[in-house]
SESETOR-767260 format. One record per residue (C-alpha): residue number from 0; z, x, y; residue in three letters. Coordinates in steps of 0.05 Angstrom, whole numbers. Layout:
<martors>
{num->NUM&Z->Z&X->X&Y->Y&residu->ALA}
...
</martors>
This chain:
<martors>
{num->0&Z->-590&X->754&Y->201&residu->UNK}
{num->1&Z->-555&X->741&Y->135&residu->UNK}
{num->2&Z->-483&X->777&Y->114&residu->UNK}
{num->3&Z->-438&X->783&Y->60&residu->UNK}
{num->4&Z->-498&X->794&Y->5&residu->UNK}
{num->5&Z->-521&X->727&Y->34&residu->UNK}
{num->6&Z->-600&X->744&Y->27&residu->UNK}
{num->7&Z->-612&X->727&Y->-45&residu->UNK}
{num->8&Z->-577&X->662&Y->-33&residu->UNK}
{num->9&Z->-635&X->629&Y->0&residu->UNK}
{num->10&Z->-699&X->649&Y->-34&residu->UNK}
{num->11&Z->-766&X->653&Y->5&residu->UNK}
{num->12&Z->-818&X->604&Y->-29&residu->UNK}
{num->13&Z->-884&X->639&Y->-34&residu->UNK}
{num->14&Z->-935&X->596&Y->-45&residu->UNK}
{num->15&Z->-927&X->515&Y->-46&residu->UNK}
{num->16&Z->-887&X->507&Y->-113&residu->UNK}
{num->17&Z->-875&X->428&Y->-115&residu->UNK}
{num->18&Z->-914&X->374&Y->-138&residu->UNK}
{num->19&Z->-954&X->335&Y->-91&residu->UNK}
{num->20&Z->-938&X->259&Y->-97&residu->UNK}
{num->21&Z->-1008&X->226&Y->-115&residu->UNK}
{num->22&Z->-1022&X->160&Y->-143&residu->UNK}
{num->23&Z->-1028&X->188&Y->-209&residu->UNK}
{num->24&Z->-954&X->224&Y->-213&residu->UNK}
{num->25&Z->-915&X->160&Y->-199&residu->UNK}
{num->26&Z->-902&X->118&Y->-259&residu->UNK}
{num->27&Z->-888&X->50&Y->-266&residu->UNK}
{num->28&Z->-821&X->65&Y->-283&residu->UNK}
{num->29&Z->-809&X->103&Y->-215&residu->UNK}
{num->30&Z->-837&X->36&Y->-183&residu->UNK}
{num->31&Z->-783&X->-6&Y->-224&residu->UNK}
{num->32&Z->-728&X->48&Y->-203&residu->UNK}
{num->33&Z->-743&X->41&Y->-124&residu->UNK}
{num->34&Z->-748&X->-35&Y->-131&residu->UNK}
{num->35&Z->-674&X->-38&Y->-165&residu->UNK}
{num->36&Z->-649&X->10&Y->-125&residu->UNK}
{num->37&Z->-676&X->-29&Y->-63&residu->UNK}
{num->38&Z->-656&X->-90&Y->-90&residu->UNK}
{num->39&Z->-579&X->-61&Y->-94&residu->UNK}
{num->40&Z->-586&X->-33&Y->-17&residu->UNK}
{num->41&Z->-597&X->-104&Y->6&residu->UNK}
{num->42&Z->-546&X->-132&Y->-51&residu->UNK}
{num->43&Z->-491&X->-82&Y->-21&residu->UNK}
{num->44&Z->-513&X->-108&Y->45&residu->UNK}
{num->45&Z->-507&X->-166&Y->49&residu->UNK}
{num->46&Z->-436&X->-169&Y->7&residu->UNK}
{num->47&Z->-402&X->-120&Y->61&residu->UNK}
{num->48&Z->-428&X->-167&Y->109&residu->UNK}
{num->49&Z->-393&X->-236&Y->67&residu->UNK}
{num->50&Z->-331&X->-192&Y->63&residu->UNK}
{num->51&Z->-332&X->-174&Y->131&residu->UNK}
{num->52&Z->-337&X->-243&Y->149&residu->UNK}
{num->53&Z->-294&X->-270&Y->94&residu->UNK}
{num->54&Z->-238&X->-223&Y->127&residu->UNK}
{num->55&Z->-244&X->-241&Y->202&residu->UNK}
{num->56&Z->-237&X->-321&Y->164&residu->UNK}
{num->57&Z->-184&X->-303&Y->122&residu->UNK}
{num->58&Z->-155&X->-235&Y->123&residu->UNK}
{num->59&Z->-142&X->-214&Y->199&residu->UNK}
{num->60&Z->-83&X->-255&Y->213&residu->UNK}
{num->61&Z->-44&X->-247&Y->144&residu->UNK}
{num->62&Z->-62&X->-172&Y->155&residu->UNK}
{num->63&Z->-37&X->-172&Y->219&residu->UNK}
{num->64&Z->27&X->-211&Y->208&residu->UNK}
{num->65&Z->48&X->-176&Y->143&residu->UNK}
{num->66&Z->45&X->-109&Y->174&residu->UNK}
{num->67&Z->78&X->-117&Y->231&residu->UNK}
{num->68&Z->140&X->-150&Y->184&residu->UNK}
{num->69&Z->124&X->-93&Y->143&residu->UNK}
{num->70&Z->136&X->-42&Y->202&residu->UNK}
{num->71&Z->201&X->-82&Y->223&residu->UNK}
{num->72&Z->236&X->-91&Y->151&residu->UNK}
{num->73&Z->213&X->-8&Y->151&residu->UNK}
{num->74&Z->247&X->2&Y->216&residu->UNK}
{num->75&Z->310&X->-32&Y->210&residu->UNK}
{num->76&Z->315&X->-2&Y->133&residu->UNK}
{num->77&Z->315&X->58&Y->161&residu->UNK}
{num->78&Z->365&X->48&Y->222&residu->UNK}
{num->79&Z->419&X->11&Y->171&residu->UNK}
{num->80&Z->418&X->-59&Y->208&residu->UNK}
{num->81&Z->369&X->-102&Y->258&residu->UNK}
{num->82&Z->333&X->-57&Y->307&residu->UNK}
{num->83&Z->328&X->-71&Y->380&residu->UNK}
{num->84&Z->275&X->-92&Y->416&residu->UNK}
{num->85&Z->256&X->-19&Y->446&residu->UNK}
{num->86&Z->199&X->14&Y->466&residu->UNK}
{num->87&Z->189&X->63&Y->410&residu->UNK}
{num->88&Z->195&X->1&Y->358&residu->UNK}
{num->89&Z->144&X->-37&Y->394&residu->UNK}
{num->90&Z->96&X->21&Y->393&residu->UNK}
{num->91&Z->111&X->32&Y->311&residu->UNK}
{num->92&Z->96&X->-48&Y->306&residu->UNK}
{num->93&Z->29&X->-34&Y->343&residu->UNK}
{num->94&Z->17&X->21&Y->298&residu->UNK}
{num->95&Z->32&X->-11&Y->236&residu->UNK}
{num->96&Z->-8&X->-78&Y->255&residu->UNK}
{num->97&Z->-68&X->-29&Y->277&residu->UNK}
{num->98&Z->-60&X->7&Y->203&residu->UNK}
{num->99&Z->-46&X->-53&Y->168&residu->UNK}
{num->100&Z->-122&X->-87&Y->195&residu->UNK}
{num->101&Z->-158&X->-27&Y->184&residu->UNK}
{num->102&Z->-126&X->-24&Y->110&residu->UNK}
{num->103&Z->-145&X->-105&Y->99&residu->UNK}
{num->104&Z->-218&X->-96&Y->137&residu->UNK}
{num->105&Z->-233&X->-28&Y->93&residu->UNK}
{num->106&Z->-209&X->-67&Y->23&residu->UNK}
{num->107&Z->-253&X->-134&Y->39&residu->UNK}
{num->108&Z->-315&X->-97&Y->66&residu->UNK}
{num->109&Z->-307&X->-47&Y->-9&residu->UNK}
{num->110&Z->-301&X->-105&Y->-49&residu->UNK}
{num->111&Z->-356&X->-143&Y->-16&residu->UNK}
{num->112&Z->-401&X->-82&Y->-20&residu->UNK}
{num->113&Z->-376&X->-79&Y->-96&residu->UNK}
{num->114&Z->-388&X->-150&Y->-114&residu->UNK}
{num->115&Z->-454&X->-147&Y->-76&residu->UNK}
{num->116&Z->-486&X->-85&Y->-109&residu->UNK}
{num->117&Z->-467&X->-126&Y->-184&residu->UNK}
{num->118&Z->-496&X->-180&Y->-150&residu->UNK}
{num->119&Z->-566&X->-152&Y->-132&residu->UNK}
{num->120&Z->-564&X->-108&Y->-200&residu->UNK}
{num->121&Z->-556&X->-188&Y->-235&residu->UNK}
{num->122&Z->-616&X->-211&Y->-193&residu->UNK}
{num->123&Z->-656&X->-152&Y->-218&residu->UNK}
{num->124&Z->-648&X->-164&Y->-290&residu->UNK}
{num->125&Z->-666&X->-237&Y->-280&residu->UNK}
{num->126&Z->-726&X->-231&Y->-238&residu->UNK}
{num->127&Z->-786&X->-251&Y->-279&residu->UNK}
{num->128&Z->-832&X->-190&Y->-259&residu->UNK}
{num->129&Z->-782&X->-148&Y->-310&residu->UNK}
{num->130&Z->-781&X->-208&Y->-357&residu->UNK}
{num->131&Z->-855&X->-203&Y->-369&residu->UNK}
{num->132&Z->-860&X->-131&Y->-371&residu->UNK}
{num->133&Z->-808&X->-127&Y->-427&residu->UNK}
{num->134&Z->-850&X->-181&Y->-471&residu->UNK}
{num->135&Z->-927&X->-132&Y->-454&residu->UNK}
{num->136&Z->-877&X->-63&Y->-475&residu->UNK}
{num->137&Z->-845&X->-102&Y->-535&residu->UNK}
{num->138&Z->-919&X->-125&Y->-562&residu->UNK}
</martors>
């Protein structure tokens, strides 16, 4: 049961309107476009995956260490002088370290996804396949 004028908002298809996909309907060009765009899936792949591993190398403990400081220079900015040792500044440290390795993972695994989709759209353009089907549309 539609409200609010809601029944011209989804219109009832008579009749099958869309195209059926035969052989004859897909172009070489839509052939080309799925093989880039799978070529940039496995490109953006395998990049988050480097940067994912290229963070647990050389990212986790530098992320972990300069947050916590982070949390602590925060802290006893904010109190006016060094902070004791308390519970409540131990669980802002934990915090902080916790947001600080999400923050590094999330930036290494983007710009491993980034460099790997330029990656995979650099392997496209130099495949041969496209090569040689440049030179037959040229001539």
């Amino acid at each position: 049961m539609m409200h609010l004028g809601m029944e011209n908002a989804f219109p009832r298809v008579k009749g099958k309107t869309e195209m059926k996909i035969t052989r004859e309907n897909i172009t070489k060009e839509d052939i080309m476009k799925k093989e880039t765009r799978n070529t940039v899936k496995a490109g953006v792949k395998i990049g988050a995956l480097a940067g994912g591993l290229i963070f647990l190398v050389l990212g986790l403990v530098p992320a972990f260490y300069l947050s916590s400081y982070g949390a602590v220079m925060a802290l006893s900015a904010l109190s006016g002088g060094p902070v004791a040792a308390g519970m409540v500044v131990r669980a802002i440290v934990v915090v902080a370290s916790v947001a600080g390795i999400c923050a590094a993972w999330a930036a290494f695994i983007s710009a491993g996804a980034a460099a790997g989709s330029v990656l995979g759209l650099v392997a496209e353009a130099l495949t041969p396949k496209h090569a040689e089907e440049a030179m037959r549309s040229e001539s």
